[in-house]
Each structure stands twice: as C-alpha cells, then as structure tokens.
N, C-alpha and C positions, 0 to 999 in steps of 0.2 A: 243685599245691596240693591239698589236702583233696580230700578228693575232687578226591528228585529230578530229577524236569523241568528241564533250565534254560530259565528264563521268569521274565525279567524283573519284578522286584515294582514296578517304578517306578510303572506306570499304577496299582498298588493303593492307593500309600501316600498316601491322601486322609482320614484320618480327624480326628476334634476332640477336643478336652481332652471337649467335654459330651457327646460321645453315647461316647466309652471310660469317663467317669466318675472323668478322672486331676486329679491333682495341679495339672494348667498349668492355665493361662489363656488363652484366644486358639484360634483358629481355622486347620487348615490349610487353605489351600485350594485349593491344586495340591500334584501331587506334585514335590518340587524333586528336580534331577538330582545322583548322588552326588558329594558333592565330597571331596575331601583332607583328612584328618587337619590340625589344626593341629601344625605341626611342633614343638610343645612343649605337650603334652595329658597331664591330669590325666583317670584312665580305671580306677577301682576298680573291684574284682570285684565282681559280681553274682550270688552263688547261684542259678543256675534251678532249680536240683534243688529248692528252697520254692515249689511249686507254687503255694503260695498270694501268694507277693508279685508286685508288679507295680511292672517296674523303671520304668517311667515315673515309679509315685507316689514310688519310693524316688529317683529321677532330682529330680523339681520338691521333695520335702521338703529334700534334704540340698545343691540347689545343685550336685548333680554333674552336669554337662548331659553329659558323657561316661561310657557305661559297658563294662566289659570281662565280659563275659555266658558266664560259665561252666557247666556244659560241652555238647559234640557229643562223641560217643562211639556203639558198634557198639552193637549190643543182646547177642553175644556174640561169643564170640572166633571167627575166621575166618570173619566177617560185612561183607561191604561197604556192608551200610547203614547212615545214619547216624540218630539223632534228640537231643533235647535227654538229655543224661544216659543216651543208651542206651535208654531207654523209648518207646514203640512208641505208646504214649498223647499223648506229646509230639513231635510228628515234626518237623521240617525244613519247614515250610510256613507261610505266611503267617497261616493261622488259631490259629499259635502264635506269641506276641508281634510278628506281624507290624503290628498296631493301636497297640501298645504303643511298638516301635522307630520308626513314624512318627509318632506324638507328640512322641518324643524329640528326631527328626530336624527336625519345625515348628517347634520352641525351641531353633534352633543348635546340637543337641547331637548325638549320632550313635551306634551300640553297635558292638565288635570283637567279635564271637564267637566264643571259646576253644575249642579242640581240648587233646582229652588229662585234662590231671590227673591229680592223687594215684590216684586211685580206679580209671579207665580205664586209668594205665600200668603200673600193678602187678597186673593181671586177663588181660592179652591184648584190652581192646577198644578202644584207642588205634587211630586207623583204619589208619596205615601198620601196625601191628605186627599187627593183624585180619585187611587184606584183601595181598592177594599180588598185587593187578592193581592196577601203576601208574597206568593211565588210569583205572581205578575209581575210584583217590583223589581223581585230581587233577580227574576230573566231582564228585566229593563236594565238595571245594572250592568249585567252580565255580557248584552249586548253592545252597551257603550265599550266597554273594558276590550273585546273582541275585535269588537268594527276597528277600532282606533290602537289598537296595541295596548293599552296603557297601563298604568299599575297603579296609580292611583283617581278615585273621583272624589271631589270635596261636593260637602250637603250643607248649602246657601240655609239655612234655619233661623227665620224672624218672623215680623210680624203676628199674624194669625196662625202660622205653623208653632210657634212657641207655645199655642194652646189649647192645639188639636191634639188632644191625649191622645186620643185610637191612633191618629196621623206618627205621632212621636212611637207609638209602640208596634205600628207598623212598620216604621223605617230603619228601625234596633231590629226588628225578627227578620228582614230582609237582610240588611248587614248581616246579622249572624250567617245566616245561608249562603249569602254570596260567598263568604269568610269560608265556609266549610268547602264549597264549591273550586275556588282556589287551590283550598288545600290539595282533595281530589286530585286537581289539573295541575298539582306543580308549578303554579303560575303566583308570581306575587300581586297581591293586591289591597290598597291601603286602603283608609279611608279619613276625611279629615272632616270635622264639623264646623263650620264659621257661624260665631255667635255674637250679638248684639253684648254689648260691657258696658257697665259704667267704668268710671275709673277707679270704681275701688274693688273692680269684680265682676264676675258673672250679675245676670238680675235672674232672680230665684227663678224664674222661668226657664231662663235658658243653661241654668243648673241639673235641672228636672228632667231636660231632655239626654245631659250624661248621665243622669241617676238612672235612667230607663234602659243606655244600653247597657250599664253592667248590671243591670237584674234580665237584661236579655242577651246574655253572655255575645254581646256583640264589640268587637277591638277597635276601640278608637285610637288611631294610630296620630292624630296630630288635632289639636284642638285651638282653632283660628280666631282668633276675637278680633271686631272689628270696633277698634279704637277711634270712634269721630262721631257724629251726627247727635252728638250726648243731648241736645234741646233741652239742659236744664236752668237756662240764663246766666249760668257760671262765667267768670274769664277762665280758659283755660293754656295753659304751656302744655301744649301736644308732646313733644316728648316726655317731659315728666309725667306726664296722663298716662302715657302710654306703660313705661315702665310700674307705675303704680299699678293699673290695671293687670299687668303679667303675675305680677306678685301676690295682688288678691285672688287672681285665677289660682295659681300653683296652692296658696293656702289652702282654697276648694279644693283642687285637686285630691290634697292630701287626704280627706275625710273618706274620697271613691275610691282611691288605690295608697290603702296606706302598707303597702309594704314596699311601695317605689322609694326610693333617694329620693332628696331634692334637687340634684342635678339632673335625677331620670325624667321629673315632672317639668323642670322647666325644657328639656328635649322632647317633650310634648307638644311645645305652645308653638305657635305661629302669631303672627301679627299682620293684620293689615290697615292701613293707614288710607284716609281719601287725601292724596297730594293737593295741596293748596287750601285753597277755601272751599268745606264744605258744604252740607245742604243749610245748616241754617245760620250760616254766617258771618264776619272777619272775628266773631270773639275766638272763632273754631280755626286758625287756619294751622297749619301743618306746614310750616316752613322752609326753606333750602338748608338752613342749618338744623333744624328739628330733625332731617334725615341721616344726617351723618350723625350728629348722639345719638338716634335710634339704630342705625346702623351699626355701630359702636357697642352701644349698649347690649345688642342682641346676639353679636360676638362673643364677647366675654361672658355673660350667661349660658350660651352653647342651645339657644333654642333652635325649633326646626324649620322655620318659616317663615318668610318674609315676603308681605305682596301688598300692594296700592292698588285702590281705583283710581281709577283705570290707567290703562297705557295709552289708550287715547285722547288723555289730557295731560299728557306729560308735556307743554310748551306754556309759553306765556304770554299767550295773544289775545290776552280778556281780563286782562288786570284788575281788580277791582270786583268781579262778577264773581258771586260764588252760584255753587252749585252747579257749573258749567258742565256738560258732557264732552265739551271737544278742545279745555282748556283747565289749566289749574285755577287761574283767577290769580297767582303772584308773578312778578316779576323772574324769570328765570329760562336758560338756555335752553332748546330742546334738547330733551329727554334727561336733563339734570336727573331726576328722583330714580331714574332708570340707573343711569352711572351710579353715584351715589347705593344704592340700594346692590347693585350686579355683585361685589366684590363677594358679600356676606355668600355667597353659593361656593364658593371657594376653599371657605375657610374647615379648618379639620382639628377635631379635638380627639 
C-alpha cells in the first residue's frame, strides 16, 4: 500500500491512558504477557509515517482495539537497518510508540507491525530486498517482535518486491528462522503476507512469492490480499470483487497446501479493503454498504482477517476525491468502516 537489541519490552509496557494523555480510560498496571491474535481480527492500517497522530487515540476514538501499524523499512537501499518509514528520527524502540502500543495492549487490543509497502518496495528499502544478510533480517524481525511485545508482523509485498527473486527468497529463509527462533523462546509468532489481487486471484507473481515460502519451509500463517487499486478500466462492485477474489485465492491455495480443508484455507485469508474511493477512481469505490456484505460475508466463511486503509480516512470530509490520505472521498459518519468492520473480531466458530 501507499506508501536493534533483542530485549524484551514486556518489563516496559506499564504505562496509563492519564500520564500518555490517550483516548482510554483505565489504568495498566502490569505489563501482560503477549498473547495470540484473536483468530478472527479486525486490524486497519495505521499511518505512522503522520508523525503527528497517535495510534492509541485513533485506537479508543474509532473502536478499533486492533491496529496494523504501517511502515518498518531501511533508511536506504543496501541498508540492514530498520526504523518506522525508513526515518532514523523514528527508530525501532520502545521510545517510539512503545507507550502508545501498551495503552492499546491495557484495552485488549494489540498492534501488527507492517514491513514493506507501496513506497519501501518500489525504492530498494523493503528489508529483504535492502540487506543480503539472512540472519540480519530475520534479528530485524526479531527485534520488532521484542521491542513491541507482539506476536505477529504482516510483510507489505508489491510492487518491485513481487520481482526480486533473491529479495522473496530472503524473506521465506528469514521467516523460517525467526519461526524456528520462536519456537526455541516459547514465544508465539505469526506471520501474515499482504498481496496485490485481482479479482479473480493472486497475479502469478504474487503466487510465486507463496510458492517460495513453502519451498523454504517458512509458515505463513494468514494470507492478506489487498482487494482495490485493480487499474484495469473495469466497473467494479467491491464487495462482489472482493469475495470473488478470496475464492480464487483459497483455489490457489489449494495447489501449495493440498492436504488443508477448505475451511482451513479460507481461515488463512485476510482481506483488506481501501474504504471509499480509491487510488484510481469512483469506478473503484468501496461503499458504506459494500462493508457490511463484506463484513458479513467474511463471517460466515470463518476467515482470519479484516483491515482497511487506512484509519485515518475513516470520515467523509472530501466527498468526491479519491485517493485521499486523510478522508474516504464518500459520504459517511466518522469511523462508519471502523464500526461496521469492529464486530467481525468478535466472532467465534
């Protein structure tokens, strides 16, 4: 989309709604140990690159106690460092939103930390496509997962990452190790892949970059398709898009893990959606009702994942504008796609 120590943050994450100045209510008052994703979680993007918002307050305003915290990327290309967006101002450490994701985490809620993106895979600073030392990545991982508590990181995979072989079979032998790593430390840790779709499916590319981790015995635990920015001049109905699109995924599916169900393959898939109008146009918009049938729809098939870019255009102060960063571009109540979307985390098969 649009755009190191390992040490533990557990003992760190003691902080309160009144002395961060957030949105909640209530008080932490130990740090709780990290726990499991709820295996059906509503987890929109978060811009960090808005240096100025603070995902806690966008967390307690809009109801989304889950957030997917966009991006970790190099500061340039053939760089193994990592920070928020690349920026050297915002690093990998607890002093950056580390106050903020245990706020989130005191109110049941939790953040996934994105690698990659629009912005980092099309540049050279996607960390596999950056650094050329496996074990560099997969301590880069490792460090996020620590600093922040967390159990799972989702890997942004588009653009020009779709087509950096070495970059894709770097990032499947890092997963692996981190995976092993984990095990070692008793600690759970997922991983999710968000990939570019058409609607009838993966595009052979970003097929290629699943076909890589199971030849590199790496566990992809949730597989994210981002359902919008299709640029192929079509009209399309966004949720029918959307569903069609899960179902040619889960067909793929079937060929890399044919000994799953087909209910295990659709508990695989995630979905995420650009709310409103997006990058190229009103043929593309993603509706207020388009949510609730997707919503709906992604119930009753028992998948694992549900997220929108972003959360900071969940309002409808730019009607008519697509590709907004700080607005859907439809008519609709602030944080509608948030509401709407919240319940699906709830739900238990």
């Amino acid at each position: 989309m649009r755009l190191r120590p390992l040490v533990s943050a557990a003992a760190a994450v003691i902080a309160t709604a009144a002395t961060a100045g957030l949105a909640f209510t209530g008080t932490a008052n130990a740090a709780p140990a990290a726990q499991p994703l709820p295996h059906h979680v509503f987890a929109p993007y978060f811009e960090s690159y808005n240096t100025t918002d603070d995902p806690a307050v966008f967390a307690g305003e809009s109801g989304s106690k889950y957030l997917t915290m966009a991006f970790v990327q190099t500061p340039a290309p053939g760089s193994c460092a990592i920070d928020w967006n690349g920026t050297p101002s915002t690093p990998i450490s607890f002093a950056q939103y580390g106050k903020q994701i245990a706020d989130i985490k005191a109110h049941g809620g939790d953040v996934i930390p994105s690698f990659g993106g629009y912005g980092a895979d099309s540049t050279g600073t996607e960390i596999a496509d950056s650094c050329t030392d496996v074990n560099a990545i997969a301590a880069d991982y490792e460090s996020v997962i620590t600093t922040y508590n967390v159990t799972r990181l989702d890997l942004d995979t588009e653009a020009d990452s779709l087509t950096n072989t070495a970059g894709i079979d770097r990032r499947n032998k890092a997963i692996a190790l981190v995976e092993q790593w984990a095990a070692c430390h008793h600690r759970t840790v997922q991983f999710s892949y968000t990939l570019p779709t058409f609607p009838t499916g993966l595009t052979t590319n970003g097929l290629a970059v699943l076909q890589s981790a199971v030849a590199n015995h790496a566990r992809v635990d949730v597989v994210n398709i981002m359902t919008f920015d299709y640029y192929d001049g079509l009209p399309h109905e966004m949720a029918t898009d959307t569903e069609s699109a899960v179902n040619g995924v889960v067909a793929q599916l079937k060929t890399l893990y044919p000994h799953r169900s087909t209910r295990q393959l659709y508990a695989m898939m995630g979905v995420t959606e650009m709310v409103g109008i997006d990058d190229y146009g009103p043929s593309e918009t993603f509706t207020t009702d388009d949510a609730v049938t997707v919503e709906n729809w992604a119930s009753q098939h028992g998948l694992s994942l549900l997220s929108f870019w972003a959360i900071e255009r969940d309002n409808g102060s730019c009607v008519g504008t697509k590709g907004a960063g700080a607005c859907s571009g439809v008519a609709q109540s602030d944080w509608y796609f948030s509401h709407a979307f919240e319940p699906f985390t709830s739900h238990r098969w």
